[in-house]
LOPAMI-705229 format. One record per residue: residue in three letters; x, y, z of N, C-alpha, C, O in turn. Coordinates in steps of 0.2 Angstrom, whole numbers, plus 5000, padded with zeros to 4 digits. Layout:
% LOPAMI-705229
ALAXYZXYZXYZXYZ/...
//
This chain:
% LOPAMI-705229
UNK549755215560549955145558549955135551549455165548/UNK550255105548550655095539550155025539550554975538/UNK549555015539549154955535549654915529550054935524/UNK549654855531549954785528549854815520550254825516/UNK549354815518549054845510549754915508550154925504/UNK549654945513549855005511550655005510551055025506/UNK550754965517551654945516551954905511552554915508/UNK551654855510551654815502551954865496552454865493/UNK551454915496551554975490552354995491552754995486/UNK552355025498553255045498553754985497554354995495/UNK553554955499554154895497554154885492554754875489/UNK553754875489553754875481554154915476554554905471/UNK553954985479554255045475554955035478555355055474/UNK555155015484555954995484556254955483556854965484/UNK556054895480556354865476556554855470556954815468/UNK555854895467555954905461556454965460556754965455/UNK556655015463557155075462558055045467558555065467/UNK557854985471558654955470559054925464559554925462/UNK558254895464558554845455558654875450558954855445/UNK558354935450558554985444559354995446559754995441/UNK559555005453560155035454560554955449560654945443/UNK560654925453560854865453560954855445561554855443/UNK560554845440560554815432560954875430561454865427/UNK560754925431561054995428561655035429561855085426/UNK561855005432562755035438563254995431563655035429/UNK563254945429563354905425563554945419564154955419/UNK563154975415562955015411563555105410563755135405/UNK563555105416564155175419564855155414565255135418/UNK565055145409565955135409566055175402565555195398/UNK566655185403566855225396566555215391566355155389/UNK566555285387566255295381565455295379565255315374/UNK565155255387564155275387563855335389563955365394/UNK563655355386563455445386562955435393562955375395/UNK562755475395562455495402561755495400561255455403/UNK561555545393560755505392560455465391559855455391/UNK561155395389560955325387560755295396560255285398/UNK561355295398560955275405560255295410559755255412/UNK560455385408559555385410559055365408558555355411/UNK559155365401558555325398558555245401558055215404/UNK558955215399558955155401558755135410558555075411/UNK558855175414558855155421557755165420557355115422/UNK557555235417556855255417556455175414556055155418/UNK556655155408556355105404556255035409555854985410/UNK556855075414556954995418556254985423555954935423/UNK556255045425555755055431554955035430554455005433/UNK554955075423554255055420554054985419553454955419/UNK554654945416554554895413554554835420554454775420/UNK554654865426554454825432554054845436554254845442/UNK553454885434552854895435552854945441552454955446/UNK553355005438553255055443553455115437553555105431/UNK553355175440553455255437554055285440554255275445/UNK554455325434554955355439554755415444554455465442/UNK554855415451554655455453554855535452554655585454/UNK555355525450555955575445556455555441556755505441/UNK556355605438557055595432557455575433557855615434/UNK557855495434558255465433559055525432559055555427/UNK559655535437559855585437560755565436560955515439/UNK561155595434561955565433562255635437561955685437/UNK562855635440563155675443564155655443564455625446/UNK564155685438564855685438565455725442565355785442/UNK565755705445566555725448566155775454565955755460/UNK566155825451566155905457565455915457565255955461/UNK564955875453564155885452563855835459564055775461/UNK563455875460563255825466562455805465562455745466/UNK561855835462561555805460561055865455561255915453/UNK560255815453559855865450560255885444560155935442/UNK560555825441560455845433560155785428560355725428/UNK559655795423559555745419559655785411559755845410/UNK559555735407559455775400558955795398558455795401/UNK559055835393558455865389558155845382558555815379/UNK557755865380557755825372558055835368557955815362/UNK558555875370559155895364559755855365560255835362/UNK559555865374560455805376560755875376561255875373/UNK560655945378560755995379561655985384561755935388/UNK562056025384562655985391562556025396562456085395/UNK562656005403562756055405563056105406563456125402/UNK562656155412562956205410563656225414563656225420/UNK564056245409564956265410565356185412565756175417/UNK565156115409565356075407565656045401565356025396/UNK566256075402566456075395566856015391567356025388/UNK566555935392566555895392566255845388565755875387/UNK566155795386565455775382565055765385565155795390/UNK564555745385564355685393564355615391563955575390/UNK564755605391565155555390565355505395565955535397/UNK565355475397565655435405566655425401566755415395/UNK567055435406567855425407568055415411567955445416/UNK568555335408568755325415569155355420569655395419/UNK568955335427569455395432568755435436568855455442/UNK568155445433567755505435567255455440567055395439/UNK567055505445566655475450565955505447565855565446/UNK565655445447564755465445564355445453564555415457/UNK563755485452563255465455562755465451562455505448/UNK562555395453561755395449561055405455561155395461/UNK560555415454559955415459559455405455559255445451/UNK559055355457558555355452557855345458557955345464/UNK557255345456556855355463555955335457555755345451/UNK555655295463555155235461554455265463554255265469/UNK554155275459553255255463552855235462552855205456/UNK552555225465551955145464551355175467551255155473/UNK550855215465550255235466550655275471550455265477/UNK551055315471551255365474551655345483551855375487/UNK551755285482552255275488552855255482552855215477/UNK553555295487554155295484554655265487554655245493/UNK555055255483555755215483556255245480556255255474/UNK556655275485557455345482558055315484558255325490/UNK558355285480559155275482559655285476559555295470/UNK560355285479560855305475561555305475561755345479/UNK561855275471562755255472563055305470562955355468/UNK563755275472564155315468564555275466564555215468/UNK565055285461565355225457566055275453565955335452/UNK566655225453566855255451567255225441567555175441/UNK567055265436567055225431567555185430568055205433/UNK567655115425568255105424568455045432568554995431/UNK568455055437568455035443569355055445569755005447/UNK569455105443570255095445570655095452571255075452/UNK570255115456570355125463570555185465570855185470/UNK570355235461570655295462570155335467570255395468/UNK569655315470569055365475568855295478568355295481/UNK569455235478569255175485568755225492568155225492/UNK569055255495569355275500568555315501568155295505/UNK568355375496567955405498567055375495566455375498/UNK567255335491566655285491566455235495565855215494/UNK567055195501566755185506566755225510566455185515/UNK566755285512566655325518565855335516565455325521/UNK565655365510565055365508564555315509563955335509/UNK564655265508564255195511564255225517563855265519/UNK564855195522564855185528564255255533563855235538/UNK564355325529564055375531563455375531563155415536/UNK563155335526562455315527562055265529561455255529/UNK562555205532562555165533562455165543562255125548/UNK562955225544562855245550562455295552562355305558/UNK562055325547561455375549560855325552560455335557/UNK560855275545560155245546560255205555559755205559/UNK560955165555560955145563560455175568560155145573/UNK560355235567560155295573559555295570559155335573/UNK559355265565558655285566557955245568557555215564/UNK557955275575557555225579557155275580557255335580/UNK556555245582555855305584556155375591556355355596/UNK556155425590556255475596557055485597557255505602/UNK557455455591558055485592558155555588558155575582/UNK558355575594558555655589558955695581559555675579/UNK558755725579558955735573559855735575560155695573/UNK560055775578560655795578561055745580561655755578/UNK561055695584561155635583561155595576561655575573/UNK560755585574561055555565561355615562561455595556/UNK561455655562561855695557562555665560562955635556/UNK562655675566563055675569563455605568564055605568/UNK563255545568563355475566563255445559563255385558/UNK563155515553563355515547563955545545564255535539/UNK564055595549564855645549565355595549565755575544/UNK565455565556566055525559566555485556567155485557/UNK566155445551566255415545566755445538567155415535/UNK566555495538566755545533567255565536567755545533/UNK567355595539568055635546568255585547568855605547/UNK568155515548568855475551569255455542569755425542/UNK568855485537569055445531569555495528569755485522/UNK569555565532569855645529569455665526569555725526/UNK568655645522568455695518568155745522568355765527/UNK567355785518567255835523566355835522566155835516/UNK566055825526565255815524564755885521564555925525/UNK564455885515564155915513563555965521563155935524/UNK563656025521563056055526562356045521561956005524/UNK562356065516561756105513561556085510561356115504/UNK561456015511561055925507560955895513561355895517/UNK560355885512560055845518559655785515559555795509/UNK559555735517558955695517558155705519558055765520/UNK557755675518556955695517556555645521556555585521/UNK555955685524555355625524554955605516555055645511/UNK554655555515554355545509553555535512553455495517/UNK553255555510552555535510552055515504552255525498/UNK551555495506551355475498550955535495550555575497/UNK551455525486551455575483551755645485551455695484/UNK552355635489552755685490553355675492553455645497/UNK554055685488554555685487554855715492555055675496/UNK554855785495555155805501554455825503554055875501/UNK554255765510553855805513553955845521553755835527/UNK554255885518554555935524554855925532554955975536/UNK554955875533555655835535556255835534556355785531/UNK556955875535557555855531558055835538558055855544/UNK558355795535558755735537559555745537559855735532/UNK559855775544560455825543560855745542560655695543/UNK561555765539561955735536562655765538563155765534/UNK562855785546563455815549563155835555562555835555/UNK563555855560563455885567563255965566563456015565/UNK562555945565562255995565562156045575562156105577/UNK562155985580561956015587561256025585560956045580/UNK561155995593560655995598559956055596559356055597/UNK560656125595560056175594560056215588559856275588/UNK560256175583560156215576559556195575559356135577/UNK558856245571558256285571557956235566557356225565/UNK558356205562558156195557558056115556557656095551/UNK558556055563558356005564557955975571558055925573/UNK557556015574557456015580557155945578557255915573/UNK556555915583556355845584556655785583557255785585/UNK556455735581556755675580556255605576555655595576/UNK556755565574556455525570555755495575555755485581/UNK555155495568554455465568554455405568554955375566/UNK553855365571554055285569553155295564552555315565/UNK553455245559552755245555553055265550552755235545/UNK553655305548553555355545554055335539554355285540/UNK554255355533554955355528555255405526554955455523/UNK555955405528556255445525556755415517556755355514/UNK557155465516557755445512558355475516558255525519/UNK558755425517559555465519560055445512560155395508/UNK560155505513560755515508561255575510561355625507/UNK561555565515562455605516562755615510562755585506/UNK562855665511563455675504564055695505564055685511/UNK564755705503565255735507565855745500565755715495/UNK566255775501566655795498567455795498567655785503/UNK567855795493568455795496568855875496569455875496/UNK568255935495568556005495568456005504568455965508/UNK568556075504568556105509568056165513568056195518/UNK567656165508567056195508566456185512566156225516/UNK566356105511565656085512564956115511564456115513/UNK565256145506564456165502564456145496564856125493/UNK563656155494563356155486563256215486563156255491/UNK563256225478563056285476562556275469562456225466/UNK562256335468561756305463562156315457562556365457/UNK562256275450562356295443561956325441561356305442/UNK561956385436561456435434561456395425561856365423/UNK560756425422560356455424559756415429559956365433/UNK559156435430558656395437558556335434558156305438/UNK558656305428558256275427558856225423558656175420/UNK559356225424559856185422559856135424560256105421/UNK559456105428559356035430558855995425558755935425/UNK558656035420558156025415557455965420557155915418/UNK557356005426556755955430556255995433556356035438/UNK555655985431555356035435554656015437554355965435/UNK554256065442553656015447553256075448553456135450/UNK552656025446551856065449551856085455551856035459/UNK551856145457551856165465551256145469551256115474/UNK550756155465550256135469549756185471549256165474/UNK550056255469549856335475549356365469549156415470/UNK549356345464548756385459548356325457548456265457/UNK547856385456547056335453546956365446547056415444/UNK546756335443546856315434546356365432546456415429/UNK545656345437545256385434545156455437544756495434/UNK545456485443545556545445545956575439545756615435/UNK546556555439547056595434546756595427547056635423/UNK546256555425545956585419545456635419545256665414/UNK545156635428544456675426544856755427544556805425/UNK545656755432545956825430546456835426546956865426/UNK546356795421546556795415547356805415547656845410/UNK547756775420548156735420548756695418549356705419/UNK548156645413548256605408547556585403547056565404/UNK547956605396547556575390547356515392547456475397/UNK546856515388546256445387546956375385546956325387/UNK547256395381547956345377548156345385548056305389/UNK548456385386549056375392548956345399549256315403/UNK548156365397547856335403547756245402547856215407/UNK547456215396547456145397548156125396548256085400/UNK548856145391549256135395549756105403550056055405/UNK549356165403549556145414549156105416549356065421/UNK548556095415548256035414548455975413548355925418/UNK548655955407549155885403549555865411549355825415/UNK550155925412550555915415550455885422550855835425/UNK549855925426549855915432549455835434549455805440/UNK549055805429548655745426549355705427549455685432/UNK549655695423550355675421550855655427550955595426/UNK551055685431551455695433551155705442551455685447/UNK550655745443550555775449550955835452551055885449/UNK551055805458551755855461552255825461552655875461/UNK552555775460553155755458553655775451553455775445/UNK554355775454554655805448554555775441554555715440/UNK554655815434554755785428555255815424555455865424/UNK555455765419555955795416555655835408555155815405/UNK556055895408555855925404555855885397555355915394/UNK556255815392556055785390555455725388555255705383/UNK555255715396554455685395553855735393553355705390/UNK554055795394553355855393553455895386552955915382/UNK553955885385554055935377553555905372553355945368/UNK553455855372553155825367552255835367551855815363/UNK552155855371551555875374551255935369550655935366/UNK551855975367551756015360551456005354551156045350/UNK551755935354551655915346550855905344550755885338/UNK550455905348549655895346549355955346548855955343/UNK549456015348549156055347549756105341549556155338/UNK550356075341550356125335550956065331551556055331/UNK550656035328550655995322551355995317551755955316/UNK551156085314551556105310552356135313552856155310/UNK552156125318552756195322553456145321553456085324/UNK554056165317554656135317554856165326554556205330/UNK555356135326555956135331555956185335555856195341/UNK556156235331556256305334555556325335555456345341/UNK555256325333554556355336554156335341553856365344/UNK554356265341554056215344554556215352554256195357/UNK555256235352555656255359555256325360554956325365/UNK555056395355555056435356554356435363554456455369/UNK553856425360553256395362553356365369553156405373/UNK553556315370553956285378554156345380553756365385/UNK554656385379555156395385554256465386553956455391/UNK554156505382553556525383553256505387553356555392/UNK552856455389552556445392552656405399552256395403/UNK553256375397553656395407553856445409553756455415/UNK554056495406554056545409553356585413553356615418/UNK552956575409552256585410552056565416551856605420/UNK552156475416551656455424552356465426552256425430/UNK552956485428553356495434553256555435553056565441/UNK553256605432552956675435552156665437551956715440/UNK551856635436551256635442551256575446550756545448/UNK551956545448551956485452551656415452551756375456/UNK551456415447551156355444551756285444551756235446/UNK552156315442552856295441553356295445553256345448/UNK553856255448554456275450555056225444555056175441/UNK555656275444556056225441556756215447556756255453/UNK557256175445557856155450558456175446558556165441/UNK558756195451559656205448559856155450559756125455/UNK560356135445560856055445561156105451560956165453/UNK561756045454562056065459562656045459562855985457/UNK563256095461563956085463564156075469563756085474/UNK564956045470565156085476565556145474565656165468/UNK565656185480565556265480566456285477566656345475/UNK566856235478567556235477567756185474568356185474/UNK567356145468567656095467567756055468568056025464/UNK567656025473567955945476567355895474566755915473/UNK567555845473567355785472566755755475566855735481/UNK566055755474565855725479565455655477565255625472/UNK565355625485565155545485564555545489564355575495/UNK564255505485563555495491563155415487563055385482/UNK562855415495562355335492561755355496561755405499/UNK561255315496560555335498559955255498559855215493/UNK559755275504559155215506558655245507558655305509/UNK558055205507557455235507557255185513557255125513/UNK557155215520556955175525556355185531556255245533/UNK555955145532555255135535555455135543555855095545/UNK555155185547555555185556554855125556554355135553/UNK554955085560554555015565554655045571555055085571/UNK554255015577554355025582554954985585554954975591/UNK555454945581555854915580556554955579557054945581/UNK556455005574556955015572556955045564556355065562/UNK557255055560557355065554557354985550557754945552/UNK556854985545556954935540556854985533556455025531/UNK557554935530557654965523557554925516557854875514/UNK556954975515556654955510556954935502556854885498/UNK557454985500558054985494558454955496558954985499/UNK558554885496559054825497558754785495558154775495/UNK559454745491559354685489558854625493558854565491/
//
């Protein structure tokens, strides 16, 4: 049972990361670069008494998620465009809230400019998600909301992403190992058995596309999402007593895990982390030293990083997302107005 104290938190963290959506969608129109958004959506969160629970994230046209900037405003990778918003192109923004470690995850899609050129696949995208959450009532089967997030999508022509799912969220845990099918997965696919929790929060976010695919694929290199998380599976002081990690590298991972926990960070909040223990180091020395030392804790696991994400053929894709609480009533959703 979710104590009155404790639900407060989640609600809280949900509507502080709707209203992010809501002030910040605004901000989306030609000529606004994509790190100006993310920053602005980030400052938004803090300044209304909550943390991002992740990097604040923009997804252009065929990108479907899991990218933010870097301290350079680096571009993506094999985007050979500004990051620049133009009118015509379909964004997705996602930004995600915590509040002492209860979260709030939601996210639009929009199309800049508003010309009406992705009417069609931006309301199937609502509706997709809007008919996932219908189903979710305590002890309804997974394959069933996948199934009632597809139909949507299929009566509208497009085609529903397989290999993005939705998530449980627990506190201080962004995917807590729960995912939340998003197409007609059936009854006996291995990988959705059970069915929705009451007590419990997820995020649904369907995605879907207008290729032919239905998949994501990763963009290389692993770390082109420029976002990366404390696993969780190494201990600080083990790996310095088998020497592991330096005494330097080791309070580094320290800062970080202090910082942040297990939830994701963007590689711009951490770089600057550098500049107290090495004062003098310019630019290059000071990337050098970083990439160093991620490389370091991700070969001992310390680290994971994420690949931005495509669809696997190009197509277009749309997606929205709520962060909602199963009652013994039913689904209440916490990122709404």
């Amino acid at each position: 049972m979710v104590d009155e104290d404790d639900l407060k938190l989640w609600k809280d963290a949900g509507h502080v990361a709707r209203r992010t959506l809501e002030n910040i969608k605004d901000e989306i129109k030609p000529g606004v670069s994509w790190h100006e958004v993310i920053e602005k959506a980030e400052r938004y969160i803090i300044r209304h008494g909550g943390k991002p629970a992740f990097p604040a994230t923009i997804a252009v046209d065929d990108v479907a998620a899991h990218f933010t900037t870097d301290h350079k405003m680096s571009p993506l990778e094999g985007w050979e465009e500004k990051m620049v918003f133009e009118k015509g192109q379909l964004v997705k923004l996602d930004v995600g809230v915590q509040i002492r470690g209860r979260i709030g995850d939601n996210a639009l899609t929009l199309e800049v400019g508003n010309g009406g050129n992705h009417t069609d696949q931006i309301r199937a995208s609502k509706e997709s998600r809007n008919s996932a959450i219908e189903q979710m009532h305590p002890g309804t089967p997974w394959h069933k909301v996948g199934a009632a997030a597809e139909q949507p999508v299929i009566d509208a022509g497009f085609n529903s992403i397989r290999n993005l799912c939705g998530h449980k969220l627990e506190v201080g845990e962004l995917h807590a190992g729960v995912s939340v099918p998003s197409y007609r997965c059936g009854q006996e696919h291995m990988g959705f058995q059970g069915s929705v929790e009451v007590n419990s929060f997820y995020a649904i976010e369907p995605f879907n596309t207008t290729g032919k695919s239905g998949l994501i694929e990763n963009i290389k290199p692993s770390n082109s999402s420029n976002i990366y998380r404390v696993t969780g599976d190494l201990d600080i002081r083990k790996a310095l007593a088998k020497k592991k990690l330096k005494p330097l590298g080791a309070q580094l991972a320290r800062n970080l895990e202090t910082r942040y926990s297990n939830l994701p960070f963007a590689e711009r909040w951490a770089f600057p982390i550098l500049e107290k223990p090495f004062p003098e180091a310019d630019e290059e020395s000071r990337q050098s030293k970083w990439n160093a030392l991620v490389k370091k804790l991700i070969n001992i696991r310390y680290l994971e990083t994420y690949h931005a994400l495509k669809c696997s053929d190009g197509g277009l894709i749309g997606q929205f997302e709520h962060t909602v609480h199963i009652t013994d009533g039913g689904p209440e959703i916490l990122t709404i107005e």
